[in-house]
C-alpha positions in Angstrom: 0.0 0.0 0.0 1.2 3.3 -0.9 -0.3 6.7 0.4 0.0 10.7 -0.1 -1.6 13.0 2.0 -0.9 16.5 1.5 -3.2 20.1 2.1 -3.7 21.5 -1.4 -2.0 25.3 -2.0 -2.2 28.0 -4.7 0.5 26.2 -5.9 0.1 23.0 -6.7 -3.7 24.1 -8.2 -2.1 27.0 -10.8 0.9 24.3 -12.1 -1.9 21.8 -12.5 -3.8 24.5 -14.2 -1.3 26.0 -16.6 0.7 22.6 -17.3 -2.4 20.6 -18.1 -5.8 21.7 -17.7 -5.2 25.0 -19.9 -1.9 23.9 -21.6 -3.3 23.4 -25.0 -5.7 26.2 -24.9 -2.6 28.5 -23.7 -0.6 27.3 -26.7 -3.3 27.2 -29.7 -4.3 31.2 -28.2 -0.5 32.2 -28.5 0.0 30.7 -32.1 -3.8 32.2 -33.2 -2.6 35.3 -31.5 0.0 35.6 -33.5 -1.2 34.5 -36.1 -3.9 37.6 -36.0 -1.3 40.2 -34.9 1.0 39.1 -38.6 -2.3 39.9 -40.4 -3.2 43.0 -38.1 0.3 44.2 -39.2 0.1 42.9 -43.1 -3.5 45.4 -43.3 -1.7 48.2 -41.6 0.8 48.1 -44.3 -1.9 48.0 -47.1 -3.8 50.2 -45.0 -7.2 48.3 -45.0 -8.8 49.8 -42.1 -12.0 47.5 -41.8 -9.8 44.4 -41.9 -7.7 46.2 -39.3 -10.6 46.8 -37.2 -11.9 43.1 -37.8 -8.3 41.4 -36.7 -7.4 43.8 -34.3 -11.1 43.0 -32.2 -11.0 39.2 -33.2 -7.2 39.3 -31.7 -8.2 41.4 -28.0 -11.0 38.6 -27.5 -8.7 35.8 -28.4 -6.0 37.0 -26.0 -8.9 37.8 -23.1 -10.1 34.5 -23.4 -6.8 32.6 -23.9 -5.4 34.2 -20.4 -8.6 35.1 -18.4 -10.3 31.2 -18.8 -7.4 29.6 -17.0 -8.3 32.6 -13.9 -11.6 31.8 -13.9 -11.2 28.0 -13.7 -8.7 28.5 -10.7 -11.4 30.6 -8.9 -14.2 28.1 -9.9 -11.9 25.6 -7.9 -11.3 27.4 -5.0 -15.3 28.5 -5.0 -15.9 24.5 -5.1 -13.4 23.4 -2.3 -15.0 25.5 -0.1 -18.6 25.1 -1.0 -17.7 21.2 -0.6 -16.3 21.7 2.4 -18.1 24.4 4.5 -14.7 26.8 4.2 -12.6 24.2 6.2 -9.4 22.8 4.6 -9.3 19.1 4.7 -5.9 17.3 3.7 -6.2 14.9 0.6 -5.2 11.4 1.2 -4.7 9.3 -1.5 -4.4 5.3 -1.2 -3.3 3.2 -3.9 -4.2 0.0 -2.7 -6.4 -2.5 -4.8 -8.1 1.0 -6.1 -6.7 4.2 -5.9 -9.1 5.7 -2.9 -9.1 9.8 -2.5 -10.5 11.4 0.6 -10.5 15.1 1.3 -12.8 16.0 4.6 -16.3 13.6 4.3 -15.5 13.2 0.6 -14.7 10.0 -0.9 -14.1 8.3 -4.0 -12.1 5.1 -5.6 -11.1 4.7 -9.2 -9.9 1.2 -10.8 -5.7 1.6 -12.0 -7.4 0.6 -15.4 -9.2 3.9 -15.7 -5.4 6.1 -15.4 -5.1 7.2 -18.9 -2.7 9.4 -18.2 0.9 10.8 -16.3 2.4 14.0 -15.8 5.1 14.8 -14.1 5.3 18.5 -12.7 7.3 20.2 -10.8 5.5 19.9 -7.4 3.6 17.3 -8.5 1.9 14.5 -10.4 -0.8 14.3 -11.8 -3.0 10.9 -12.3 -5.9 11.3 -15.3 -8.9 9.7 -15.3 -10.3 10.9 -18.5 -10.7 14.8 -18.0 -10.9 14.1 -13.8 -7.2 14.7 -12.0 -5.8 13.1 -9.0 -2.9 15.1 -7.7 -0.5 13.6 -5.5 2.3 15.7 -4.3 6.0 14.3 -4.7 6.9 15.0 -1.2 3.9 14.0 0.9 4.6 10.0 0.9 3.6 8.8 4.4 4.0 5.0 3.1 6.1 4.1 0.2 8.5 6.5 -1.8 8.1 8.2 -5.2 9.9 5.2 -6.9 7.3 2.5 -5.3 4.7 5.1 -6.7 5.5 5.1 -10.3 6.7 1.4 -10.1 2.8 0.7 -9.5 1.4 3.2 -11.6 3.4 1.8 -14.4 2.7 -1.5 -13.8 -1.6 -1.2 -12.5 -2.1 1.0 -15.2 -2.8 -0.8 -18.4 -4.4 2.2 -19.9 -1.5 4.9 -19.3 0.3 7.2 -21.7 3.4 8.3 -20.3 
């Protein structure tokens, strides 16, 4: 049996959010971004002032959405953890035993090692997928078993995983 227990922090919850939550949406907004601003600047130069005014607005919203969304999301969390919890803080303990059981406060739930479809590896943290739904497990809050025992069973439980 291996288990993590660790408070979640501002920390831990923007990494997860920036390195995979919002990655893709953070780096498909900075290439259409720039993609806009080359064709804001090619209009300029043939001085085409409705397409100017039609990339230039298109290229605001798509930079307000591309870096506001991953804000919002972080506050929706925060909102939910202490809507779940009646604004205490309840340290998550995860169990990998023959499921992978999470408990924060009177919250529980279990997911089969055949449902991890994915790893990452951050720099706080990793982070277990189960489809779209994360379990984070901090690389320094082992109270049984190591980081090495971790992986070792995550790569060998998890039939499913990309690495």
């Amino acid at each position: 049996m291996i288990k993590n227990e660790f408070f979640y922090n501002d920390n831990i919850l923007k990494e997860y959010i920036i390195k995979v939550a919002y990655k893709n949406t953070l780096i498909y907004g900075n290439l259409f971004s720039l993609l806009g601003f080359i064709l804001t600047i090619y209009h300029i130069s043939k001085n085409n002032m409705f397409q100017i005014g039609i990339y230039s607005i298109s290229l605001i919203i798509l930079l307000l959405v591309t870096y506001i969304s991953p804000f919002l999301y972080y506050k929706q969390i925060k909102k939910q953890g202490k809507k779940l919890h009646n604004n205490n803080k309840y340290k998550t303990i995860t169990t990998f035993d023959d499921k992978i059981y999470v408990n924060e406060g009177s919250f529980s739930i279990s997911f089969d090692y055949n449902q991890i479809t994915k790893l990452h590896k951050l720099k706080n943290c990793y982070v277990l997928m189960v489809y779209k739904t994360p379990i984070i497990i901090e690389q320094n809050s082992f109270t049984k078993g190591t980081v090495e025992d971790f992986l070792s069973l995550i790569k060998e439980k998890c039939i499913n995983l990309k690495l």
